[in-house]
C-alpha positions as CSV (number, residue, x, y, z in Angstrom):
1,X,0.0,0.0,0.0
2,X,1.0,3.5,-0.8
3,X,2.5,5.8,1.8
4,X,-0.2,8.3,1.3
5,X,-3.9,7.4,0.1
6,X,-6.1,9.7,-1.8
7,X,-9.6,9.7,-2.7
8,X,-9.1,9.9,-6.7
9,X,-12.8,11.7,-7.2
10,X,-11.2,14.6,-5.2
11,X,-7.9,15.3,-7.3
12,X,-7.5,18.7,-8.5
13,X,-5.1,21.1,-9.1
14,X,-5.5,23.5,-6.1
15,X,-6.6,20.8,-3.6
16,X,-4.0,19.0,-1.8
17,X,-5.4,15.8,0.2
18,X,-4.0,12.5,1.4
19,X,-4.4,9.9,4.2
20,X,-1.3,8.7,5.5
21,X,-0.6,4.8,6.4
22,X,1.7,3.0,8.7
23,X,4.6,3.5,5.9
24,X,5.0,6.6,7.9
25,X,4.8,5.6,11.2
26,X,2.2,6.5,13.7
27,X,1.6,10.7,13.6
28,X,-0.2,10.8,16.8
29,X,1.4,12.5,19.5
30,X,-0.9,12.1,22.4
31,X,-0.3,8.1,23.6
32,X,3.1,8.5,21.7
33,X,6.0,6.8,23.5
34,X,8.7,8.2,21.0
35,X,7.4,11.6,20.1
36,X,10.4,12.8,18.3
37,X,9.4,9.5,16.2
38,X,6.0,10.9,15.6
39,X,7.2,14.4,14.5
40,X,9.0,13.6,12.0
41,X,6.6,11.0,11.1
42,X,4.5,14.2,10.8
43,X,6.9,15.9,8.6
44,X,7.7,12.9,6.0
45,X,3.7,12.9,5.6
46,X,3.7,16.8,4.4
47,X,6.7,16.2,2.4
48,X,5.0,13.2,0.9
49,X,2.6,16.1,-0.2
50,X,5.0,18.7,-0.8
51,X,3.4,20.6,1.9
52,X,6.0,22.6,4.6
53,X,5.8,20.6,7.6
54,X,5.7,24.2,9.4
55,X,2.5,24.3,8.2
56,X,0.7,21.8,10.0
57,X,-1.9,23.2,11.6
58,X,-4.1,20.2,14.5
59,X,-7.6,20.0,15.0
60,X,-7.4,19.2,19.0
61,X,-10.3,16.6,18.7
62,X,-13.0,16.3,21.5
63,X,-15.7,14.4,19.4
64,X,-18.1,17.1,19.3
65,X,-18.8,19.1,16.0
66,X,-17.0,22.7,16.6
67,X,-15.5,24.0,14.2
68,X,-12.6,26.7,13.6
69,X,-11.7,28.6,10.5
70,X,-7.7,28.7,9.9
71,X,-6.4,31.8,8.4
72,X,-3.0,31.3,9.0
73,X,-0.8,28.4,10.2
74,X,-0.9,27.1,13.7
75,X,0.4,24.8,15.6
76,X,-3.0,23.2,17.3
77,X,-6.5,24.6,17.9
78,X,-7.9,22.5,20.7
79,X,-11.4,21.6,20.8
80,X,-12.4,21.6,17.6
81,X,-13.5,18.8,15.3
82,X,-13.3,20.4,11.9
83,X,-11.2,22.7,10.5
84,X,-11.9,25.6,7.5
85,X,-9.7,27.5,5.3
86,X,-9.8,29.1,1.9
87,X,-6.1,30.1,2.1
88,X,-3.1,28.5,0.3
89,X,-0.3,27.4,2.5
90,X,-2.1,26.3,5.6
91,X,-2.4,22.2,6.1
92,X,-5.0,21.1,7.8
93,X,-4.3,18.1,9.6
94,X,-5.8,15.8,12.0
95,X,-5.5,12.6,13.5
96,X,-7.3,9.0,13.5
97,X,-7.7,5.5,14.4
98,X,-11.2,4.3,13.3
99,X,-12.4,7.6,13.5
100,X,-13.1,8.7,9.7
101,X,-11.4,11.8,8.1
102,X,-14.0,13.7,6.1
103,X,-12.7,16.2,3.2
104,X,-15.0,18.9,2.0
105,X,-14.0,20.3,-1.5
106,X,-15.6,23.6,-2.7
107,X,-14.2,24.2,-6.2
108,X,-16.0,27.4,-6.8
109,X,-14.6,29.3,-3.9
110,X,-11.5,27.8,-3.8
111,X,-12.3,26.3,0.6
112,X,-11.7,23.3,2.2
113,X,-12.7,21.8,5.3
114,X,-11.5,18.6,7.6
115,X,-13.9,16.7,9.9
116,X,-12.5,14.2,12.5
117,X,-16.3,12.3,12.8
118,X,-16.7,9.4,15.2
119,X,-19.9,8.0,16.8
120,X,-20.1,11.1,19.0
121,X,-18.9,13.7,16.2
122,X,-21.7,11.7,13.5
123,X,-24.5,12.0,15.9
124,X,-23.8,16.0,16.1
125,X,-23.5,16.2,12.3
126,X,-19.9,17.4,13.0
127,X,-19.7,17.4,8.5
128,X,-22.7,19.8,8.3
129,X,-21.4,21.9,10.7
130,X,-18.2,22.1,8.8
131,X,-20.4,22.7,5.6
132,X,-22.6,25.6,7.1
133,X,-19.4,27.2,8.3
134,X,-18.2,27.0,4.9
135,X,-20.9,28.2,3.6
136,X,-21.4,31.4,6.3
137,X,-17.3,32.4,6.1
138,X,-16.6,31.7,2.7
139,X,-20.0,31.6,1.0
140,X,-20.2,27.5,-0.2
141,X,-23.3,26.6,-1.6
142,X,-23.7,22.5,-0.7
143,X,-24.6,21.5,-4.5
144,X,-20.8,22.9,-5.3
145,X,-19.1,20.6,-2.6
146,X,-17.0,17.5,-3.4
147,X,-16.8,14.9,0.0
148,X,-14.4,12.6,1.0
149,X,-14.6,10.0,3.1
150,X,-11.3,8.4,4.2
151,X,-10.3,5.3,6.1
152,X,-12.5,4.8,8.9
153,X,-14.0,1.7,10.6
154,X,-16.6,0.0,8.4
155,X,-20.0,-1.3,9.1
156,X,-19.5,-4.8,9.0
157,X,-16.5,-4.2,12.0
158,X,-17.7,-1.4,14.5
159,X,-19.7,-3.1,17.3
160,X,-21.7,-0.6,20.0
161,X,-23.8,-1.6,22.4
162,X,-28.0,-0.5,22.2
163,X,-27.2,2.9,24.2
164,X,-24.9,4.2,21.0
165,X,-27.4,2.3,18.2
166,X,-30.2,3.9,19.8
167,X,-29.0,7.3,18.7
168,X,-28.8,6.4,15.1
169,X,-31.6,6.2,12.3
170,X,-31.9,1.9,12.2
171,X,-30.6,2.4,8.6
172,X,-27.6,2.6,9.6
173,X,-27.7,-0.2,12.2
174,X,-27.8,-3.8,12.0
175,X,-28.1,-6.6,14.8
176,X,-24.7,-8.2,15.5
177,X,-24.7,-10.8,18.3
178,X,-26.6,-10.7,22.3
179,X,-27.1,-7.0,23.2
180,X,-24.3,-5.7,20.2
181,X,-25.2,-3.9,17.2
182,X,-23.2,-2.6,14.1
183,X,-22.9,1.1,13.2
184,X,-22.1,2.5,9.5
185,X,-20.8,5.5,10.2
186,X,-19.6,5.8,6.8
187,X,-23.1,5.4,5.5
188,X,-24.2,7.8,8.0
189,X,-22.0,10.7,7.5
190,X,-22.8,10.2,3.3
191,X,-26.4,10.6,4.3
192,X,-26.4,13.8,6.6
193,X,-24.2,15.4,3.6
194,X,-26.9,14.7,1.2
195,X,-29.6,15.7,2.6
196,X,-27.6,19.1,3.5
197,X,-27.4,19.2,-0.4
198,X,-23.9,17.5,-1.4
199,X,-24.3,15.1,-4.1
200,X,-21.3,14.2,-5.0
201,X,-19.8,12.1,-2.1
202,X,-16.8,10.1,-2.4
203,X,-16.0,6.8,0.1
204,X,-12.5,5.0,-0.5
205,X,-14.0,2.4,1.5
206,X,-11.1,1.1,3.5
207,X,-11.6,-0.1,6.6
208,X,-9.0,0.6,9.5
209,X,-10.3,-2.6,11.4
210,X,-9.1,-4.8,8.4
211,X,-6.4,-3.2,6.7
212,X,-2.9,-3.7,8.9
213,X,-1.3,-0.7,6.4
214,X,-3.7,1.1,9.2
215,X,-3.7,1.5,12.9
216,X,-7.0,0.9,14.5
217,X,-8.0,1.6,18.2
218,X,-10.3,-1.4,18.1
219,X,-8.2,-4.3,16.6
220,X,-5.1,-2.5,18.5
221,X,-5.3,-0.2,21.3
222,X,-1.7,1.2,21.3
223,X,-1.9,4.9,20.8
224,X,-0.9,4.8,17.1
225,X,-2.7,7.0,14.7
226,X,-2.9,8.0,10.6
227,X,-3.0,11.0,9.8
228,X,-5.1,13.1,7.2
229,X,-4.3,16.6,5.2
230,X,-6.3,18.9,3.8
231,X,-4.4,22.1,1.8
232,X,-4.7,24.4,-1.0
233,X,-2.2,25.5,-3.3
């Protein structure tokens, strides 16, 4: 498997995007026992994109649906599970381990967004949040949008219990075994962006729980993490 993955629906010349995999090394920093190692994992993944590591700018994820616009490089903004920008050389960048990395694509006014949406992050509609700040900062109408799903824990692999399944339309939930039930949050995130208007939604369908190229809290709790970038040249 490649280094960096990307979604080919959303290649374009002024969007940057890519979903590192364990070729790099783990990017997170927060269970890391090396983080030096993590770092410059961190800066071979924006060089794989020819992006200046200085750049990097971390969504601090707390599973909700906040978002924050980015008008210039930052280190981190803490508590925020989407980031905004409409400005070349910023990369947006956030971490992930069944989670699922969400890329939002508005050709027409040259923004991007990245959403860091889990169970929690899902059930607040963390993606349309990131699309209606678009859409009041930088004026992105939803049938102009390109999404992106990345590598996130699929379907068929992502047991909850009833009190997690009980929050989610039965569409999107199907009986596994005893008192467990399986959650698409792939399938779940595609339909909140359409019915806010975005047809055109992309899934690479590649699930974190099966593919060792990716770490994945559930098959291996160890702190490791992908990564994913979102820039614009």
């Amino acid at each position: 498997m490649s280094p960096v993955l990307q979604i080919p629906e959303l290649k374009a010349d002024a969007l940057i995007h890519g979903f590192s995999t364990m070729e790099l090394g783990s990017v997170g920093l927060t269970h890391a026992k090396d983080p030096e190692a993590v770092r410059e994992s961190r800066r071979r993944f924006a060089a794989a994109l020819n992006l200046d590591p200085d750049t990097l700018t971390v969504a601090g994820a707390v599973h909700g649906a906040q978002v924050a616009r980015v008008d210039a490089p930052a280190e981190s903004i803490q508590g925020v599970d989407a980031l905004i920008t409409d400005r070349p050389g910023i990369a947006l960048f956030a971490t992930y381990a069944d989670c699922y990395p969400i890329v939002l694509w508005d050709p027409k006014h040259r923004a991007a967004g990245l959403v860091h949406a889990g169970w929690r992050g899902t059930e607040a509609h963390v993606a349309t949040a990131a699309l209606a700040a678009m859409a009041k900062e930088f004026g992105t109408q939803p049938e102009d949008v390109k999404a992106g799903i990345g590598p996130g824990i699929c379907g068929n692999c992502y047991e909850v219990g009833a009190d997690v399944a009980e929050r989610f339309d039965p569409a999107f939930v199907n009986q596994s075994s005893g008192e467990r039930y399986l959650l698409d949050l792939a399938a779940a995130n595609t339909a909140q962006l359409n019915a806010a208007g975005v047809s055109d939604v992309f899934n690479l369908d590649l699930c974190t729980k099966e593919s060792e190229a990716l770490p994945s809290h559930r098959r291996d709790p160890d702190g490791r993490r992908f990564g994913a970038i979102v820039a614009l040249r």
